[in-house]
N, C-alpha and C positions, 0 to 999 in steps of 0.2 A: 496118468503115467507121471514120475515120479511128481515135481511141485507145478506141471504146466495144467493148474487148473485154474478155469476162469473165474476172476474176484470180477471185474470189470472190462471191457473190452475197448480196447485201442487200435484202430486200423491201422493198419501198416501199405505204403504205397510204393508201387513195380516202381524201377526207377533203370534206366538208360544203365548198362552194365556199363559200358566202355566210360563212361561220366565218370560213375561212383568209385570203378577203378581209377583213377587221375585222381579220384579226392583222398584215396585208401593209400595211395604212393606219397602223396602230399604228407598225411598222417604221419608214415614212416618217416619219413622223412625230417619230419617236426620234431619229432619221438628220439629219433637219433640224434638230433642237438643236444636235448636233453640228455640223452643216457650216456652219452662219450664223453660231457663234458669234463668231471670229475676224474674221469681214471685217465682221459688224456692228458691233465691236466699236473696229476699227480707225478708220473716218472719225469718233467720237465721243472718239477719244483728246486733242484739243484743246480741247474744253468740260470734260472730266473733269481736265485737266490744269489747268484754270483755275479749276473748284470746290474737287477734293483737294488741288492741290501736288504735289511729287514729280515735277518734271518729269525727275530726273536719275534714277528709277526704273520709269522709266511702261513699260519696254520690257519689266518682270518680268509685266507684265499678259499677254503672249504667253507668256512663257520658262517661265512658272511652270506654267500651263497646258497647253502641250505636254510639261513636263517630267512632270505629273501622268499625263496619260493613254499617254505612253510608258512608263513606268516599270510601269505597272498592267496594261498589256496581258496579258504572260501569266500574271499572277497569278489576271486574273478568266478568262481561256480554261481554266485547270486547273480552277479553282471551276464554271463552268458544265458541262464533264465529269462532275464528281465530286456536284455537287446538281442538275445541270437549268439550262436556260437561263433558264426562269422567273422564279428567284426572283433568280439573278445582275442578270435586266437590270429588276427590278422596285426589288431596293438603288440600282443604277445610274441609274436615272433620277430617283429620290425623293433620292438625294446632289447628283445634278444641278441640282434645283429647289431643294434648302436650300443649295447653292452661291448661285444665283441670284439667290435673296431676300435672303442673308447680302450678293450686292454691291449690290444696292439698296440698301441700307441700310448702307453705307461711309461711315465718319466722313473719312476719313483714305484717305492711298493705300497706307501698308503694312497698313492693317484690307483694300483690295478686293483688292490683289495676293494675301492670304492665303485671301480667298474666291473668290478666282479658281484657286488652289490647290486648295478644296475641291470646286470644278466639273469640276475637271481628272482627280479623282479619279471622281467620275460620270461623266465621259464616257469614259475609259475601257473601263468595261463598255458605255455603247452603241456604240461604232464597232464592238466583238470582236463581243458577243452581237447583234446585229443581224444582221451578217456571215455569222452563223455558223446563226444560226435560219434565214435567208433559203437556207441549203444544207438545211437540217431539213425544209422546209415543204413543198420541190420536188423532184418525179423528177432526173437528168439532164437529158434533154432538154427539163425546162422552167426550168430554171436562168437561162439566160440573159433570160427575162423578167423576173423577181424583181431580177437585178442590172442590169438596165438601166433598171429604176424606182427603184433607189438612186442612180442615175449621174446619172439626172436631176436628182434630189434635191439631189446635192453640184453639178450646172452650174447650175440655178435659184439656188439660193442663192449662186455664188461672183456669179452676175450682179445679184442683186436684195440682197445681203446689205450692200454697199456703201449702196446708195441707200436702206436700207431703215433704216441706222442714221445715215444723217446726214440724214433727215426726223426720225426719233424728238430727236435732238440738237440739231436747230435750231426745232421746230415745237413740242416737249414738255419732256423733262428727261433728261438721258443715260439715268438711272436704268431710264426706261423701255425703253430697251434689255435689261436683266435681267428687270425684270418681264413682259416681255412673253412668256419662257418659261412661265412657269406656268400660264397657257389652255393651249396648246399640250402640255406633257408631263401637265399632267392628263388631257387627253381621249386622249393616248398611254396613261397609265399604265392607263387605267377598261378601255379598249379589249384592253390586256394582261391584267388581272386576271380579264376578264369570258369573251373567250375565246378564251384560250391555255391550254389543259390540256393537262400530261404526264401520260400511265397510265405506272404502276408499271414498269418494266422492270429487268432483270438484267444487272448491269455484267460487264463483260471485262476481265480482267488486261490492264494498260499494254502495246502490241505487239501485242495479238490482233483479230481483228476479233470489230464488235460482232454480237449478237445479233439477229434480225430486229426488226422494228419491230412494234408489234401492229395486227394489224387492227382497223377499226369505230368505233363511235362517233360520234353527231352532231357531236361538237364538232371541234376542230383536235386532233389527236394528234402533237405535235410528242414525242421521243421524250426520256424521260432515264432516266440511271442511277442508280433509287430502291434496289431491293433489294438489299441488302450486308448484311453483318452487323454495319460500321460504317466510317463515312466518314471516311479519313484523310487529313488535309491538312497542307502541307507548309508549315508557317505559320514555324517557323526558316530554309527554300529562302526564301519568300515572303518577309519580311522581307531577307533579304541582298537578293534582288533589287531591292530595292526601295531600299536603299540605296548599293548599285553603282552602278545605273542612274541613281539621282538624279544621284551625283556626277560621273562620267565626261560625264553630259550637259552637265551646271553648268560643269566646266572646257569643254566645246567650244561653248557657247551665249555662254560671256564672255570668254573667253581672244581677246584682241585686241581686246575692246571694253572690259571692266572693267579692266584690266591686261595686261598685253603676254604673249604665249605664253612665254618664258623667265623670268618672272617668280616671286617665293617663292610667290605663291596658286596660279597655276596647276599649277606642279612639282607643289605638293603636292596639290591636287586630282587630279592623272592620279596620284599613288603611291597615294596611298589609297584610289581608284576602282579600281587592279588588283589593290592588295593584298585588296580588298574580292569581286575578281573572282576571286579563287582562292580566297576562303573560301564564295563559292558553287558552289563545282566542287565542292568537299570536301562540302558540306552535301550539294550533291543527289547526289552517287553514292552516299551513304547513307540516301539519302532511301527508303521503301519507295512513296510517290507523288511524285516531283520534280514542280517546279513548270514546270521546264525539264525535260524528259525525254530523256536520250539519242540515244533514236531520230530524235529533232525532224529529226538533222543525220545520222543513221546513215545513213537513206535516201534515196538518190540523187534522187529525184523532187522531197522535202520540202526539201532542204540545198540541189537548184536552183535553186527557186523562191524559198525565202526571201535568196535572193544576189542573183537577177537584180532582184526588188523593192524590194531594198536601194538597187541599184542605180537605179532608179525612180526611190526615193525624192532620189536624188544627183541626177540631171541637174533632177526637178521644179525646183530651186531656182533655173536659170538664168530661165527665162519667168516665175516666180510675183513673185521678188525683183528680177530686173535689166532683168526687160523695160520694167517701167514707166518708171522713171530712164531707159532708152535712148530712150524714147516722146516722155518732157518734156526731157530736155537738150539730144539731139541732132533730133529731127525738130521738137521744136519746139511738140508739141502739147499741147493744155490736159488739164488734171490724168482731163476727162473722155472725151476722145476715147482720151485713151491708154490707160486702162480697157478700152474699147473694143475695141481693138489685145491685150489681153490674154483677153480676155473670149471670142473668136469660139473658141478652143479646146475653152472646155465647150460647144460646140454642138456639134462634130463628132466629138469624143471618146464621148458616151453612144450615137449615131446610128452611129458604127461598132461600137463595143461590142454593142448590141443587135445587127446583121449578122453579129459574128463567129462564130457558131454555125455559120452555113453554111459557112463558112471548115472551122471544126476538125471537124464531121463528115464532112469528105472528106480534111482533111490531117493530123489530129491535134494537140493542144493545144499539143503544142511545135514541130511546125515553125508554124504560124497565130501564136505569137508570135516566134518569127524574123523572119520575113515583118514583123510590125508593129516588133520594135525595129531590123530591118536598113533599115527605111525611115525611123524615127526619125534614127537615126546620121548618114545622108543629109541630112537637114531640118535637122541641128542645125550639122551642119559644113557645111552651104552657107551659114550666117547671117554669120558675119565677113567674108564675101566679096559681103555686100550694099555697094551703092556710097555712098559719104558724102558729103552729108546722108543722100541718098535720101528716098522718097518713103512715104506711111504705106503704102500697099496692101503693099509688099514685108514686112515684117516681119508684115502681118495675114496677109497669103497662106501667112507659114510655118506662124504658130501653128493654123491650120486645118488643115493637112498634118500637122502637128505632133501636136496633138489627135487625127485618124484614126489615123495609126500607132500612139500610142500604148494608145487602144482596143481595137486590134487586138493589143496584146501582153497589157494586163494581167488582162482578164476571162477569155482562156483560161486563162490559169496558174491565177487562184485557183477559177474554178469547176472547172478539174482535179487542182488539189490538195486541194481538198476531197472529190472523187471519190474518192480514193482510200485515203481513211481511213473507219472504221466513228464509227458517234454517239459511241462514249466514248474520241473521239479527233480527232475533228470541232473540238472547240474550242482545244484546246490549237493544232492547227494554220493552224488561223485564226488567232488570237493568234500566232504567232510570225511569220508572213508580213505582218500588220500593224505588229508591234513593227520587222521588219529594213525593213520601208517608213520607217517614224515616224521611226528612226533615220538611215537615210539620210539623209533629209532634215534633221536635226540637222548630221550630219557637212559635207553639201554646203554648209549656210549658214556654217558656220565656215569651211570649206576655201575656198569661191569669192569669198566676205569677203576672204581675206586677199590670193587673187591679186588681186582686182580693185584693191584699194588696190597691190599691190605694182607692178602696172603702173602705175598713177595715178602711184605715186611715182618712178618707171623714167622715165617722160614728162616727169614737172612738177620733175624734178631735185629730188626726194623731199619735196616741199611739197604737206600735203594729205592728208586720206582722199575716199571716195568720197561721203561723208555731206555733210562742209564743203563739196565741189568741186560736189556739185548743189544746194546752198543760195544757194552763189554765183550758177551759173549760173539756178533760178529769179528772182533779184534783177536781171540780165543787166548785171554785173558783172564777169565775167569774160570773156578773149579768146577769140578761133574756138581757141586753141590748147587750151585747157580742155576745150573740146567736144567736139575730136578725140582729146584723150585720154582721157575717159569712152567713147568710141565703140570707144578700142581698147581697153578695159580691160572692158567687155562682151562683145567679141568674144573675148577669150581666156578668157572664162566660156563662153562659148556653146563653145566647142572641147574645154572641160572635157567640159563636160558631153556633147558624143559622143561622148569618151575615155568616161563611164562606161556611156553606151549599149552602145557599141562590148565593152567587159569582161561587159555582161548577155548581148549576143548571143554571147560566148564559151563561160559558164558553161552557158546552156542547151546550145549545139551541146556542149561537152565532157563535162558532167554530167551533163543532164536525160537520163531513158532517149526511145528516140526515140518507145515508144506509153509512156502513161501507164497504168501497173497497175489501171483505173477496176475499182473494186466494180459492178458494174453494177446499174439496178434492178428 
């Protein structure tokens, strides 16, 4: 039935419900740090920009931060492997929270952007290790619950995270936006320390599958690789990565906004990022634990998944970044309705996600997300072909459509590619399917940045970026003709982006095998 056929087998062990619920609440919990903290973060950027200064840096408060937890992704997926998920997502949130308090306590804007740096580096490990315990905790076929109480998690919070930091902003003190983690990842962290136990187990050379899991125990027996003779870590791999990744992001996060793409900063950001990118090929083929492991991409299953989410990660940027600006320029609608019009995605997005099970146990993990990105591709390229002004229901009716497909593509891949790796290989491969997401979505904002201006400036007889041109037009100072070329300078983003649906749907039909190799439980 559809891809749960045995390649290998992996025991799976009973475990104390009322435990594993406390470690599943913890997860949430952790998960919520994470996902509020951007969009809380975001409606309080003009109080904080009126107390700190630095209005001409304020945008490093994002950049810095996703640059943080992209770059570390598979640093901590190898680390949790190699010590246990434990103690990974225990650093991880306890950096999280001295991030927190470090921006509470911001003199200055280049003192929060730098400890918004250090939050980036804690979260991090919770987006991977969270991910990755929530495959640890559950059979197969109880996956799909565990990650549709994460889905939730991240649709509450994209809907309440807005509203929730421009009450803290206008009723209290930005500040309290930061502080306001630390109840929260305390009663995370107590609930983790208290009961989450790994028993001892016996690691597996890189490539092999792992070792059963142990029976018993009252507590949660989530599994890790204690027994070695001694744990080697790839802290020269780690490093280059981590320097790579900073930079190659750095040129694509500023390149067109800090200085123009053929500019001396950027040239030389992309030379040093690849030259940086071939001194970590070198490191990890000599690595005897790479941080990035060969295999990551040897395997047809692993190398499709992490492409098609890459890809993901590319078209997300059309609805999260340009739908709003299409909401307030061209339909007209106030700052909250249009919210609104973006917002109805994470309702039907967790709501398909959780259904998709029934899907992929009758058709398999990769046709169940065909089906959901070939129905994406559809939703995305029928969008420039909405009539202008037009009317709100039309753009809400997509992102709803939008949301379901998308559900339906991205919970099978990673609760099947998770299936198909053993525990001391569990993390690393969560980590790399979240890193080729994270980055996608780096890439798409640079890339769909530059068409939209490039159209803008194709239209307005090259006068104008997209930033100036909806400044104007909130002020309503500019003509219908301003309007209409924001209208078509979204739409050739929306087209983008089912060009990259359309390549995810390719990779899996080409790549992905058609059953997925599941370790069964």
């Amino acid at each position: 039935m559809g891809d749960i056929q045995p390649a290998t087998r992996e025991a799976a062990r009973p475990t104390a419900p009322h435990r594993r619920g406390a470690v599943v609440a913890a997860l949430m919990l952790s998960m919520a740090l994470a996902a509020l903290d951007s969009t809380v973060v975001s409606t309080a950027v003009p109080q904080i920009v009126g107390d700190l200064g630095g209005f001409s840096v304020f945008s490093w408060l994002f950049s810095g931060y996703l640059l943080a937890v992209t770059v570390t992704l598979p640093v901590y997926g190898k680390l949790s492997d190699t010590f246990g998920r434990k103690p990974v997502l225990v650093a991880g949130a306890a950096l999280f929270l001295l991030g927190s308090l470090l921006c509470a306590l911001a003199w200055n804007m280049g003192a929060l952007i730098a400890f918004r740096i250090v939050q980036g580096l804690g979260g991090g490990a919770l987006q991977g290790t969270v991910q990755t315990l929530a495959a640890d905790l559950y059979p197969l076929k109880e996956r799909p619950k565990i990650q549709s109480k994460l889905s939730t998690v991240w649709a509450v919070s994209a809907v309440a995270g807005p509203g929730l930091g421009g009450v803290l902003a206008a009723y209290a003190d930005w500040r309290w936006i930061f502080l306001i983690n630390l109840p929260i990842g305390a009663v995370a962290l107590w609930l983790i320390v208290r009961h989450l136990h790994e028993p001892q187990r016996q690691s597996s050379p890189s490539g092999q599958k792992a070792p059963p899991r142990a029976r018993g125990g009252s507590r949660v027996r989530a599994t890790r690789g204690a027994t070695r003779a001694r744990a080697r870590v790839d802290w020269a791999g780690a490093l280059a990565v981590f320097a790579c990744g900073g930079v190659l992001l750095t040129a694509l996060v500023q390149g067109g906004v800090a200085w123009p793409w053929l500019s001396g900063p950027s040239l030389a950001l992309f030379g040093t990022g690849l030259a940086l990118a071939g001194l970590v090929v070198v490191i990890e083929r000599r690595a005897a634990e790479p941080i990035i492991p060969g295999w990551v991409w040897r395997r047809r299953t692993i190398a499709a998944v992490n492409l098609a989410l890459g890809a993901l990660g590319l078209l997300m940027v059309a609805p999260t970044v340009f739908l709003p600006t299409y909401a307030q320029s061209v339909l007209g609608l106030e700052p909250v309705t249009a919210g609104f019009v973006l917002s109805v995605w994470t309702l039907s997005w967790p709501l398909s996600a959780a259904l998709s099970q029934h899907v992929y146990r009758r058709i398999g993990f990769r046709d169940t997300a065909l089906l959901g990105i070939g129905a994406a591709t559809l939703i995305l390229f029928a969008f420039p072909f909405l009539p202008y002004p037009g009317e709100a229901w039309q753009p809400t009716l997509l992102m709803l459509l939008l949301g379901a497909a998308l559900g339906l593509f991205q919970l099978p891949l990673l609760v099947g590619v998770q299936s198909t790796v053993g525990w001391s290989e569990r993390g690393t491969t969560t980590a790399s399917v979240l890193f080729c997401r994270q980055t996608g979505q780096t890439i798409g904002a640079s890339v769909f940045g530059a068409v939209a201006n490039g159209v803008l400036a194709a239209r307005l007889g090259g006068a104008g970026d997209l930033d100036s041109v909806t400044r104007a037009l909130a002020s309503d100072t500019a003509p219908e003709a301003v309007r209409d070329a924001v209208a078509s300078a979204v739409h050739a983003v929306y087209l983008g982006a089912a060009c990259a649906a359309a390549l995810a749907f390719l990779v899996l039909l080409c790549v992905a095998p058609r059953r997925f190799p599941v370790l069964t439980d």
